[in-house]
C-alpha positions as CSV (number, residue, x, y, z in Angstrom):
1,X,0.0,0.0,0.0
2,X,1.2,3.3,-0.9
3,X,1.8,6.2,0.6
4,X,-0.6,8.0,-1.9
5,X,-2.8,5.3,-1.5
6,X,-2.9,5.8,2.1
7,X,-3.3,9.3,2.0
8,X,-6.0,8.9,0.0
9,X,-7.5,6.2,1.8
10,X,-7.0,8.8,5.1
11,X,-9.0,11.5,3.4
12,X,-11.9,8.6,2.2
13,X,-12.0,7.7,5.9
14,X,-12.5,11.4,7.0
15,X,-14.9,12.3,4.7
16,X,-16.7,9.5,6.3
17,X,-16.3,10.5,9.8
18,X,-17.7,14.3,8.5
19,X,-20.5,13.0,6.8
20,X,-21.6,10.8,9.7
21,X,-21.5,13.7,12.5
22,X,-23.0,16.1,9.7
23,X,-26.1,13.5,8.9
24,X,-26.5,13.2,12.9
25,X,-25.9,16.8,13.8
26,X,-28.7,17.0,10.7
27,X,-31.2,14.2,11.6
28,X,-30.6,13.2,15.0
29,X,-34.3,11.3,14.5
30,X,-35.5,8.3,13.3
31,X,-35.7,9.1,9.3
32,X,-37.4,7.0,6.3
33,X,-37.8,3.2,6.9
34,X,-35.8,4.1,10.4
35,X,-39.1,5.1,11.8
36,X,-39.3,1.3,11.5
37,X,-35.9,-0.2,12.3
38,X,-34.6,1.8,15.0
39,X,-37.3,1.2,17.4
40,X,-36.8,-2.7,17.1
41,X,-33.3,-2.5,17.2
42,X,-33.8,-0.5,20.6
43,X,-36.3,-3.0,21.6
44,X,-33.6,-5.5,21.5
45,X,-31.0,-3.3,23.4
46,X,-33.4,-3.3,26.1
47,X,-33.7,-6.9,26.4
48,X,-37.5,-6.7,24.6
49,X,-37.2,-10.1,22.6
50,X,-40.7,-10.8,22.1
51,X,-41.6,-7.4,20.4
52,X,-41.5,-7.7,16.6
53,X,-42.7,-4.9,14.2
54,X,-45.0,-6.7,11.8
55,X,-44.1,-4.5,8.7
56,X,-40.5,-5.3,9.2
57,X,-39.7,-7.8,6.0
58,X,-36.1,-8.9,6.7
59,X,-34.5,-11.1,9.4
60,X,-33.7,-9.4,12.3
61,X,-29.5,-9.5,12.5
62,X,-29.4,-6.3,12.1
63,X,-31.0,-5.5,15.2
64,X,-29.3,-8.4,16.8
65,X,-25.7,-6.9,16.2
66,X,-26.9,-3.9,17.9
67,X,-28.0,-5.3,20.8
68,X,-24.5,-7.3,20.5
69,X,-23.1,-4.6,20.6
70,X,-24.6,-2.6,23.7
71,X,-24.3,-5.3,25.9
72,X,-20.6,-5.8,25.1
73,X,-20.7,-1.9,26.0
74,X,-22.9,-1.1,28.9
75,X,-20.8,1.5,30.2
76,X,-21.3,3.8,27.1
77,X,-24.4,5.6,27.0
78,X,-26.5,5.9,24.5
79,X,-25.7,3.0,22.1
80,X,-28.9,2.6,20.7
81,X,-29.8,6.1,20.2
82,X,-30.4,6.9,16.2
83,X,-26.7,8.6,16.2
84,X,-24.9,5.5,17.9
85,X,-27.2,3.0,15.9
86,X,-25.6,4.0,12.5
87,X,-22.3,4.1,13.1
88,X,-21.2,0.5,12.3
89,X,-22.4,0.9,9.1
90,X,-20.5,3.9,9.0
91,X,-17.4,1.3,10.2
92,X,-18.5,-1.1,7.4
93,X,-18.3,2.0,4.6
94,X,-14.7,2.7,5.5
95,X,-13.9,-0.5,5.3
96,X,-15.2,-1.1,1.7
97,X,-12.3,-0.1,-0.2
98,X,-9.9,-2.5,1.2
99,X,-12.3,-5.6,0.8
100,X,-12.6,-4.3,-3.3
101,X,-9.1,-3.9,-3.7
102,X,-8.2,-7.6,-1.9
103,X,-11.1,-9.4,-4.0
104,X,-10.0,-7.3,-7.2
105,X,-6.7,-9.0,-7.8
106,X,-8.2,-12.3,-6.9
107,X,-10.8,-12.2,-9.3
108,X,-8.6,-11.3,-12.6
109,X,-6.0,-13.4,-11.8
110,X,-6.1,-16.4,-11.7
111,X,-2.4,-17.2,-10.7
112,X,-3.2,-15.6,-7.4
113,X,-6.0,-18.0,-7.0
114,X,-4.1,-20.9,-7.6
115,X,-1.3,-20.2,-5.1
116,X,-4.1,-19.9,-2.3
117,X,-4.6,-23.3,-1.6
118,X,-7.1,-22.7,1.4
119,X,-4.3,-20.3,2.9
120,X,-5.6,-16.6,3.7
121,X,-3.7,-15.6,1.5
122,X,-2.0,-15.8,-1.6
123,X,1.5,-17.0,-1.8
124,X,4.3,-14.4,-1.8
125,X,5.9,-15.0,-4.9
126,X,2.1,-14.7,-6.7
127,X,1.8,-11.3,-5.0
128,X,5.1,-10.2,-6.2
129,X,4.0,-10.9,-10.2
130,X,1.3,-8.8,-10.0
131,X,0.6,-4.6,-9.8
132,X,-2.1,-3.8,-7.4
133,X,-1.8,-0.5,-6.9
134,X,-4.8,-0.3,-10.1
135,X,-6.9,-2.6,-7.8
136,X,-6.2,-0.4,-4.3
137,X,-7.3,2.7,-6.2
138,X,-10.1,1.0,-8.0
139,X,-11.4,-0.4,-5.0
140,X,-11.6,3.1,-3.4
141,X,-13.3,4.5,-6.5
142,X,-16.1,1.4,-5.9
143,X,-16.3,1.7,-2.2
144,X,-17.3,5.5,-2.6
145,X,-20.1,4.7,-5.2
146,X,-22.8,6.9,-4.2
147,X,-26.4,5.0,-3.6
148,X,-24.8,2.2,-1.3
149,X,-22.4,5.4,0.4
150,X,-25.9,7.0,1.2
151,X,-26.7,3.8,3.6
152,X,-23.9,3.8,5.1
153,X,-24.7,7.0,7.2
154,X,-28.7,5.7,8.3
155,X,-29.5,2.5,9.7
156,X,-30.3,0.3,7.2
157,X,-29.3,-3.6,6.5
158,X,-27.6,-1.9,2.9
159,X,-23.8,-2.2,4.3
160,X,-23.4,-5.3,6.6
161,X,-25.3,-7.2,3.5
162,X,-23.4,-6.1,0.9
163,X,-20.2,-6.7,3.3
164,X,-20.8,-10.7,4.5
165,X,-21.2,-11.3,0.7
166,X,-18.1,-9.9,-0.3
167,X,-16.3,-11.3,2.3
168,X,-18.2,-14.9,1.7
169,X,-16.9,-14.7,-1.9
170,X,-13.4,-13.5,-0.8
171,X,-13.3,-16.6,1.5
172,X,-14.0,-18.5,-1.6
173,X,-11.9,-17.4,-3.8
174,X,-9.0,-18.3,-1.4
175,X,-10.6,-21.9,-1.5
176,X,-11.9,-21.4,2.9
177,X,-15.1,-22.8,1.5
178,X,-16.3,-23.7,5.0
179,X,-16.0,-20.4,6.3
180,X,-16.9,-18.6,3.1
181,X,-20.1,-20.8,3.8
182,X,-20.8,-19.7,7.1
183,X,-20.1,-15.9,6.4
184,X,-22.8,-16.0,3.7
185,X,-25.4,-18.1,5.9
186,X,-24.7,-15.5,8.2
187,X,-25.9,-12.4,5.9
188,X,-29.0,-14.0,5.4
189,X,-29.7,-12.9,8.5
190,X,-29.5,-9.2,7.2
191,X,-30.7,-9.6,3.5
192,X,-32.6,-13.0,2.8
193,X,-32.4,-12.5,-0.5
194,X,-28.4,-13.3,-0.1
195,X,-29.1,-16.5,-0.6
196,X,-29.0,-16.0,-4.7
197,X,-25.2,-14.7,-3.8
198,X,-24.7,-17.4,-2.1
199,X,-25.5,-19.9,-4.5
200,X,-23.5,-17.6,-7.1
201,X,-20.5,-17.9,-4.7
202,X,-20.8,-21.4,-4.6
203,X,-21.3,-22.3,-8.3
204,X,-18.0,-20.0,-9.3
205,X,-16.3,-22.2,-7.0
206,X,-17.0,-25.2,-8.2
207,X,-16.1,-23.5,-11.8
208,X,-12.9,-22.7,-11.1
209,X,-12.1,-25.6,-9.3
210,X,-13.5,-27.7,-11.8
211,X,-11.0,-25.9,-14.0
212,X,-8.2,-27.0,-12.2
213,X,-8.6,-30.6,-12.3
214,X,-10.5,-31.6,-15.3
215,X,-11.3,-30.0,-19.1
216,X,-14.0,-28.4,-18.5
217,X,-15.8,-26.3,-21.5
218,X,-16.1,-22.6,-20.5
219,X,-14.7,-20.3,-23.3
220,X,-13.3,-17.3,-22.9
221,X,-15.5,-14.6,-22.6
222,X,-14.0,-12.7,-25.8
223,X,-14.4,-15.6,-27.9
224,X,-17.7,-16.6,-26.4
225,X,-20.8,-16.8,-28.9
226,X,-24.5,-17.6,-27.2
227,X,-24.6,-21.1,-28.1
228,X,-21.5,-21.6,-26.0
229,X,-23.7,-21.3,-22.7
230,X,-25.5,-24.7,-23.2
231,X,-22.6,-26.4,-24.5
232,X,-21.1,-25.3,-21.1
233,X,-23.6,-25.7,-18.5
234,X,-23.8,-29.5,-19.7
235,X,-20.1,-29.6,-19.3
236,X,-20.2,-28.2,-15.9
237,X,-22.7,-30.6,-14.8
238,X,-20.8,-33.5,-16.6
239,X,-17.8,-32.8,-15.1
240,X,-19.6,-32.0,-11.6
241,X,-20.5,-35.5,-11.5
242,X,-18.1,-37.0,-12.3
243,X,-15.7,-35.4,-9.6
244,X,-18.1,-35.5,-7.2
245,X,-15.8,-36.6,-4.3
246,X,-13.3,-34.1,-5.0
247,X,-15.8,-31.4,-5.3
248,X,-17.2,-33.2,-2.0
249,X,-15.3,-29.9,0.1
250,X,-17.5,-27.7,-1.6
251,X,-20.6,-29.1,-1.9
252,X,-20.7,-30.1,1.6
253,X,-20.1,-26.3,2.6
254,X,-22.5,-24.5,1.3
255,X,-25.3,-27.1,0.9
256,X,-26.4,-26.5,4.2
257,X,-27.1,-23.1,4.1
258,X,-29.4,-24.0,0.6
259,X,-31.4,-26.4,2.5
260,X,-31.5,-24.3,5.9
261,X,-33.0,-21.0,3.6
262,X,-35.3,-23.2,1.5
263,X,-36.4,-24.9,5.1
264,X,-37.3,-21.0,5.9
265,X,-39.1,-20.2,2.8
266,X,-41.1,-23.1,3.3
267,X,-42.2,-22.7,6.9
268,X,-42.7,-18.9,6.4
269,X,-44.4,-19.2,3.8
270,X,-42.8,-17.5,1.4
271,X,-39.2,-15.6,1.5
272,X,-40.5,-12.4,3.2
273,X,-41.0,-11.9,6.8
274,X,-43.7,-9.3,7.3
275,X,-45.7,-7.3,5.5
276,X,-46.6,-10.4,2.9
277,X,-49.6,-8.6,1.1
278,X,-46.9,-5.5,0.0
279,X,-43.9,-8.1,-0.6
280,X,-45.1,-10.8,-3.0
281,X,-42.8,-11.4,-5.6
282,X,-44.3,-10.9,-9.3
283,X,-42.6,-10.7,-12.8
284,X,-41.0,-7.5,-13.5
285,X,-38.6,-8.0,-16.2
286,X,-38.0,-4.0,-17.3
287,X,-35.7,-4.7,-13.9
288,X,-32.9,-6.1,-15.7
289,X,-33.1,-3.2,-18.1
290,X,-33.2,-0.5,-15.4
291,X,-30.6,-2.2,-14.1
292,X,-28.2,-2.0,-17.0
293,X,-29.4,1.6,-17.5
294,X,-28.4,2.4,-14.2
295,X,-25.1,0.7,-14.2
296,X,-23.9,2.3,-17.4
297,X,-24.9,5.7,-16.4
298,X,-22.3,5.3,-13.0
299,X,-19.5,3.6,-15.5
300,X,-19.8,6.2,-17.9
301,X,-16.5,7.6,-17.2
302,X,-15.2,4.5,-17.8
303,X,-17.2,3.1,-20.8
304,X,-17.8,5.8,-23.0
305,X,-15.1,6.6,-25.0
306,X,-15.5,7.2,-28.9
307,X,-14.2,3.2,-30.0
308,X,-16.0,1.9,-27.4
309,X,-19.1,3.4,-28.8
310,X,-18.1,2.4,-32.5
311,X,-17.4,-0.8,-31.3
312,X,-20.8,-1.7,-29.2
313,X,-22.7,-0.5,-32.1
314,X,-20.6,-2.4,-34.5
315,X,-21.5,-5.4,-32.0
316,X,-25.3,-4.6,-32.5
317,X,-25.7,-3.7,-36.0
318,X,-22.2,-4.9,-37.7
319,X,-23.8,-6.7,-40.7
320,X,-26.9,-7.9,-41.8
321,X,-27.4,-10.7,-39.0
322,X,-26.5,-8.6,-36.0
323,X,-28.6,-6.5,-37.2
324,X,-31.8,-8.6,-37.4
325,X,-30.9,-10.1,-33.7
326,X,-30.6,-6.6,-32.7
327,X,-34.1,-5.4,-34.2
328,X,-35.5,-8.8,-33.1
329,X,-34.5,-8.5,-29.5
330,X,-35.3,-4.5,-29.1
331,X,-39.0,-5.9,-30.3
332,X,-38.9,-8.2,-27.3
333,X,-38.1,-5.6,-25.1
334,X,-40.4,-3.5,-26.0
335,X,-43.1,-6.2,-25.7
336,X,-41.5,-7.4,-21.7
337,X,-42.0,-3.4,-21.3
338,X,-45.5,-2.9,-22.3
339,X,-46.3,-6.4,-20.3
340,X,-44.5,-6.3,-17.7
341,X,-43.6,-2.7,-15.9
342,X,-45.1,-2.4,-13.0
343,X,-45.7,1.1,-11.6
344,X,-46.0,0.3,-7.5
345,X,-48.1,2.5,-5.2
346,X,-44.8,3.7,-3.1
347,X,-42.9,4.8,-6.3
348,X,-45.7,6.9,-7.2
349,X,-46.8,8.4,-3.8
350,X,-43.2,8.9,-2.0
351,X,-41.8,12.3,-3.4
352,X,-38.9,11.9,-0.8
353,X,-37.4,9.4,-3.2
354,X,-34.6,9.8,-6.4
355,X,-37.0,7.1,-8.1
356,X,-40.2,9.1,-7.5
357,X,-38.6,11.6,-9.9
358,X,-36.9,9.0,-12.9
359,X,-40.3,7.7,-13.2
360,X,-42.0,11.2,-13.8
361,X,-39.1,12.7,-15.8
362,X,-37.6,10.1,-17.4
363,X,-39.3,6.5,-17.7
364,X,-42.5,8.0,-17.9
365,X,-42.9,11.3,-19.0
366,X,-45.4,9.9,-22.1
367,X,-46.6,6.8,-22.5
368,X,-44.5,5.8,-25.4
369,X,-41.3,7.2,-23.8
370,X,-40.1,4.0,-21.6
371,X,-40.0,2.2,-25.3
372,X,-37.9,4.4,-26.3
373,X,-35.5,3.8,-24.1
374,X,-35.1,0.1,-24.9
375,X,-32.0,1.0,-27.2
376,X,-30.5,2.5,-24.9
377,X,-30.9,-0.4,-22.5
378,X,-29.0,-2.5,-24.8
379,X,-26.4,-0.3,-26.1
380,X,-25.3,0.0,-22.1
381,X,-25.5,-3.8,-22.2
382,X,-23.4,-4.0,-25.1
383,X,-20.5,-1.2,-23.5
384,X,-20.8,-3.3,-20.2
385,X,-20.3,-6.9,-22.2
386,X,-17.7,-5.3,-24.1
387,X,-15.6,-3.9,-21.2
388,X,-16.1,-6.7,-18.9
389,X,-14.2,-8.9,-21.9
390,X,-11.2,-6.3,-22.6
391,X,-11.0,-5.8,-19.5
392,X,-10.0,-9.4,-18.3
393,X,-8.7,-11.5,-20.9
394,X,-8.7,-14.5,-19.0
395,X,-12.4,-14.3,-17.5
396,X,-14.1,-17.4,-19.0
397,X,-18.1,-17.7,-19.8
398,X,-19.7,-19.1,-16.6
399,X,-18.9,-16.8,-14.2
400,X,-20.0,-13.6,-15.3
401,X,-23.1,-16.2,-17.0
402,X,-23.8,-17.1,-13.2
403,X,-23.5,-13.4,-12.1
404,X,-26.0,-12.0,-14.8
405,X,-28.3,-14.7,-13.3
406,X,-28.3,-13.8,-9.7
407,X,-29.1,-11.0,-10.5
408,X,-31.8,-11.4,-12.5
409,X,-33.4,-13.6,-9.9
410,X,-32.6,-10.6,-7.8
411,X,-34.4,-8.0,-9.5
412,X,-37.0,-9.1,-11.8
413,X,-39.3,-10.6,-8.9
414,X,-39.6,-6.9,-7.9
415,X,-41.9,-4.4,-8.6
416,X,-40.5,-1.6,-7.2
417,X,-37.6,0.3,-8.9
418,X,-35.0,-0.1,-6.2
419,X,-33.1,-3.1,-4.8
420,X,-36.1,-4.3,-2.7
421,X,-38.9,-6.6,-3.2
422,X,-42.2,-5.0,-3.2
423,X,-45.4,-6.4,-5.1
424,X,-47.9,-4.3,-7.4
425,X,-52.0,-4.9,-7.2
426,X,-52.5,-8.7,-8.9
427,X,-56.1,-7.6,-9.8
428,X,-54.3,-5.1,-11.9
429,X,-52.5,-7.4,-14.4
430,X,-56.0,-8.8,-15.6
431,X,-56.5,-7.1,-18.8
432,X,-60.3,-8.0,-18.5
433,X,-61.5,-6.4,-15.5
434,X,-64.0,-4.2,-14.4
435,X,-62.3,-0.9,-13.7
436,X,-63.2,2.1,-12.8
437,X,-63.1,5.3,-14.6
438,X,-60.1,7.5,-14.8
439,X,-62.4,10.5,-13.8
440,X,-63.3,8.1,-10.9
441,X,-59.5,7.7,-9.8
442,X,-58.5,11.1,-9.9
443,X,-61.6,12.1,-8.2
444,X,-60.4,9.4,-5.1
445,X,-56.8,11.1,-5.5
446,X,-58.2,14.4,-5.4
447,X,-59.8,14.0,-1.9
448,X,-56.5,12.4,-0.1
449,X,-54.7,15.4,1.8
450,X,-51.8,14.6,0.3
451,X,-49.2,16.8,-1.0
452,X,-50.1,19.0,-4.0
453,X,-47.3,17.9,-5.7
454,X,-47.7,14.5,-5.3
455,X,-51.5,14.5,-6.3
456,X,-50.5,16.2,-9.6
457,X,-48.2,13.7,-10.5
458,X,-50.3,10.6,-9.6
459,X,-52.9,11.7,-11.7
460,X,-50.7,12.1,-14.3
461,X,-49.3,8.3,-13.8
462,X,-52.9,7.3,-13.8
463,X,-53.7,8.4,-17.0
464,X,-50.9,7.4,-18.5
465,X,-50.8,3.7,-17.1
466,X,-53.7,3.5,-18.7
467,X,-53.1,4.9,-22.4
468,X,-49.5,3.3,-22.1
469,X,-48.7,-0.1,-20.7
470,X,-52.3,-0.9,-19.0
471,X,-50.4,-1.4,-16.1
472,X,-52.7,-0.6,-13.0
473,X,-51.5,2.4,-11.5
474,X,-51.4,3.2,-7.7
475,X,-52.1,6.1,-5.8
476,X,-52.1,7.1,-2.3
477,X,-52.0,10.5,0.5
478,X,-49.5,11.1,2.9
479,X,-50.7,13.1,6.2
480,X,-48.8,15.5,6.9
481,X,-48.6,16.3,10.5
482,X,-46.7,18.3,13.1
483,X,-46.4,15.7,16.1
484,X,-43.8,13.1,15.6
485,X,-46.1,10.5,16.7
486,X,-48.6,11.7,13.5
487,X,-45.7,11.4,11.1
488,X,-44.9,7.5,12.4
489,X,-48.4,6.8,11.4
490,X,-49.2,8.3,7.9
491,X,-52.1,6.2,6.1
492,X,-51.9,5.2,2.8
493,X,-54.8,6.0,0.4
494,X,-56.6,2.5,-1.2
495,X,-55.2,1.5,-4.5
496,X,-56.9,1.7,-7.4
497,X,-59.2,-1.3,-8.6
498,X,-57.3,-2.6,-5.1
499,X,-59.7,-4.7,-2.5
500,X,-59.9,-1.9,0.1
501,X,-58.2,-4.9,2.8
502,X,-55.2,-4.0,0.4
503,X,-54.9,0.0,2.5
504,X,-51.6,0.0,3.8
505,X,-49.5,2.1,5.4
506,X,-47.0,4.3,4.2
507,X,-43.5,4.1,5.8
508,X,-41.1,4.9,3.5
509,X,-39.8,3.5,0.6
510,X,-39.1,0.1,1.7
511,X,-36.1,-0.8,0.6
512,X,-36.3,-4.2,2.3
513,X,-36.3,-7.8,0.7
């Protein structure tokens, strides 16, 4: 580690420190889905186990860890106050950078890897043939990235997620499979939803260890063509089986933690905790898209560059063939997008929120406007593909194959345009039903004492859900009040062609799993 590195690092760490006491000095109260979270978590600290906050959706080690934490501390006051309640995740941000930059080399190099042999870490001489200093400052650029930096200064389950997976695939990738097992079992206690990582982390392993010992078909990811994923998943379950002692290690790590969350799932119910009727999981697939969107916007810097460009749209419209697959899979798109966007009740009534605003301004300023966008969804696909391959020449097929899945499982089950799972109204989907005039739901909106604002806009999404996708739209008040107590308990208006059972409260944007 350099010295400019460290200086660097210093200033990252400070920054940190600033924010924190700024945001506390700022918002000493419960704020957003806190209203929520911090009175379980002091619950807890109070030795309260039996109280449970029925709209809470994820598992409750969040809370647990601060509890952990006060009793290992009684003599400092005030642990579980908002303030002292968000500093570890303030911890867990500063720490970030140096879990990217150690996962970094591990990931494009393969020789590091291979000198691990279960050891923590990789073998002197391994170190020695390879420049970091790229991966200590990338990891720094990655740790600051914006929409997870904002958790790290409220108390959300965001950072200690986010941080058990990375260190479960770290583990991995130094071959600790048990512990890289355990680590990710427990972040399912913050973010049930891990489980998808988990089962990522665990399928790379067995690809690259597979790799090792037998001739396993997995291309190159530069050289890769679509047919090749077939051709390879066969190979990897081939070769799985027959090395199934040797992969025995593995296997007998993380299948546990598979059959202890699907254990959950089935005596819960279903993979959310609370909350159920506002947390099913539906089909959203204009997720992936967002997602790609999203993630090309933040890598701009990096992927936008004049032959980058040239070259992505080369990739999509080269010749006659690429062409057609291009035109063919934009029509696709657009047809997922008409069919399945869902426009959910707390994206269209919670003005307190980035996403509130992209809908309005950007995916749904007219109802034809989110199709055109579908070329750019793909375009940022392509720059991603492309950069991804240049990037690391030796990065084969499955893993990145395995990581585009996860996170497909991730997203497209929800309706809400945020890394959470929310549901829309079912009744909604049904192209047949009985609804009730727009005049009707604007009237309903009308007479909520909600924000002007926010009425203006939902009427707006109303009409437009219903010209445009015939998506069922959602709207709903917020009571604005000037007693704390009154602003913990604003009430929700009744969707839309919703049973009126379906009411809920508003708390937030809940950006829980």
């Amino acid at each position: 580690m350099g010295l400019r590195f460290k200086l660097a690092y210093g200033g990252y760490v400070a920054s940190i420190a600033a924010l924190a006491h700024w945001v506390n000095s700022g918002v000493p109260n419960p704020y957003m889905d806190e209203i929520i979270h911090i009175p379980q978590a002091q619950a807890y600290c109070n030795g309260d186990w039996r109280t449970w906050d029925t709209r809470l959706t994820t598992p409750p080690g969040l809370y647990l860890l601060s509890a952990l934490i006060a009793n290992i501390l009684p003599f400092l006051p005030s642990l579980c106050s908002p303030p002292s309640l968000r500093l570890p995740n303030a911890a867990l941000l500063a720490l970030l950078p140096l879990i990217y930059s150690r996962l970094l080399p591990l990931i494009r190099h393969p020789i590091l890897r291979a000198s691990t042999r279960g050891k923590r870490t990789p073998s002197k001489a391994a170190l020695d043939a390879i420049e970091k200093d790229d991966e200590q400052w990338e990891g720094l650029v990655i740790g600051s990235f914006p929409v997870v930096a904002f958790f790290g200064f409220l108390y959300y389950t965001d950072l200690a997620s986010i941080f058990l997976v990375l260190v479960a695939q770290g583990l991995a990738l130094r071959k600790n499979w048990a512990a890289s097992a355990i680590v990710g079992g427990v972040s399912l206690w913050f973010r049930q939803t891990n489980i998808l990582w988990v089962v990522y982390i665990a399928a790379t392993a067995v690809v690259h260890d597979l790799e090792s010992r037998a001739e396993l078909y997995d291309p190159p990811l530069t050289k890769a063509a679509f047919l090749d994923i077939p051709f390879s998943l066969v190979s990897l379950a081939s070769h799985s089986v027959k090395n199934l002692v040797a992969l025995s290690p593995i296997i007998g790590a993380y299948l546990p933690v598979g059959l202890l969350s699907a254990a959950f799932v089935l005596w819960n119910g279903g993979i959310v905790l609370g909350d159920k009727t506002n947390h099913v999981p539906t089909l959203h697939v204009p997720q992936l898209y967002y997602f790609f969107a999203f993630a090309g916007a933040f890598l701009a810097p990096v992927l936008l560059s004049p032959r980058a460009v040239r070259d992505a749209v080369g990739g999509l419209a080269g010749s006659f063939k690429r062409a057609t697959l291009t035109a063919l899979t934009l029509a696709v798109m657009c047809w997922t997008i008409k069919h399945y966007t869902i426009s959910h009740l707390f994206v269209l009534s919670d003005n307190r929120h980035y996403v509130f605003y992209v809908w309005r301004r950007i995916l749904n300023p007219h109802p034809l406007a989110r199709y055109f966008l579908a070329p750019f969804y793909l375009l940022s696909f392509r720059l991603i593909f492309d950069r991804l391959s240049s990037s690391s020449p030796t990065l084969s097929l499955l893993p990145p194959f395995f990581l585009l899945l996860s996170t497909s499982l991730t997203l497209i089950p929800s309706p809400l345009i945020e890394p959470s799972i929310d549901k829309p109204n079912p009744e909604a989907l049904k192209k047949k039903r009985n609804r009730k005039s727009i005049s009707e739901e604007m009237k309903e909106v009308e007479q909520a004492p909600a924000p002007p604002e926010v009425v203006v806009e939902v009427k707006k999404d109303v009409k437009r859900a219903r010209k445009g996708a015939g998506i069922g739209m959602a709207a709903s008040k917020n009571t604005a009040a000037s007693s704390s107590k009154k602003r913990r308990r604003r009430k929700a208006s009744t969707v839309p062609d919703a049973d009126p059972a379906e009411t809920k409260l508003i708390h937030g944007d809940l950006t829980e799993d």
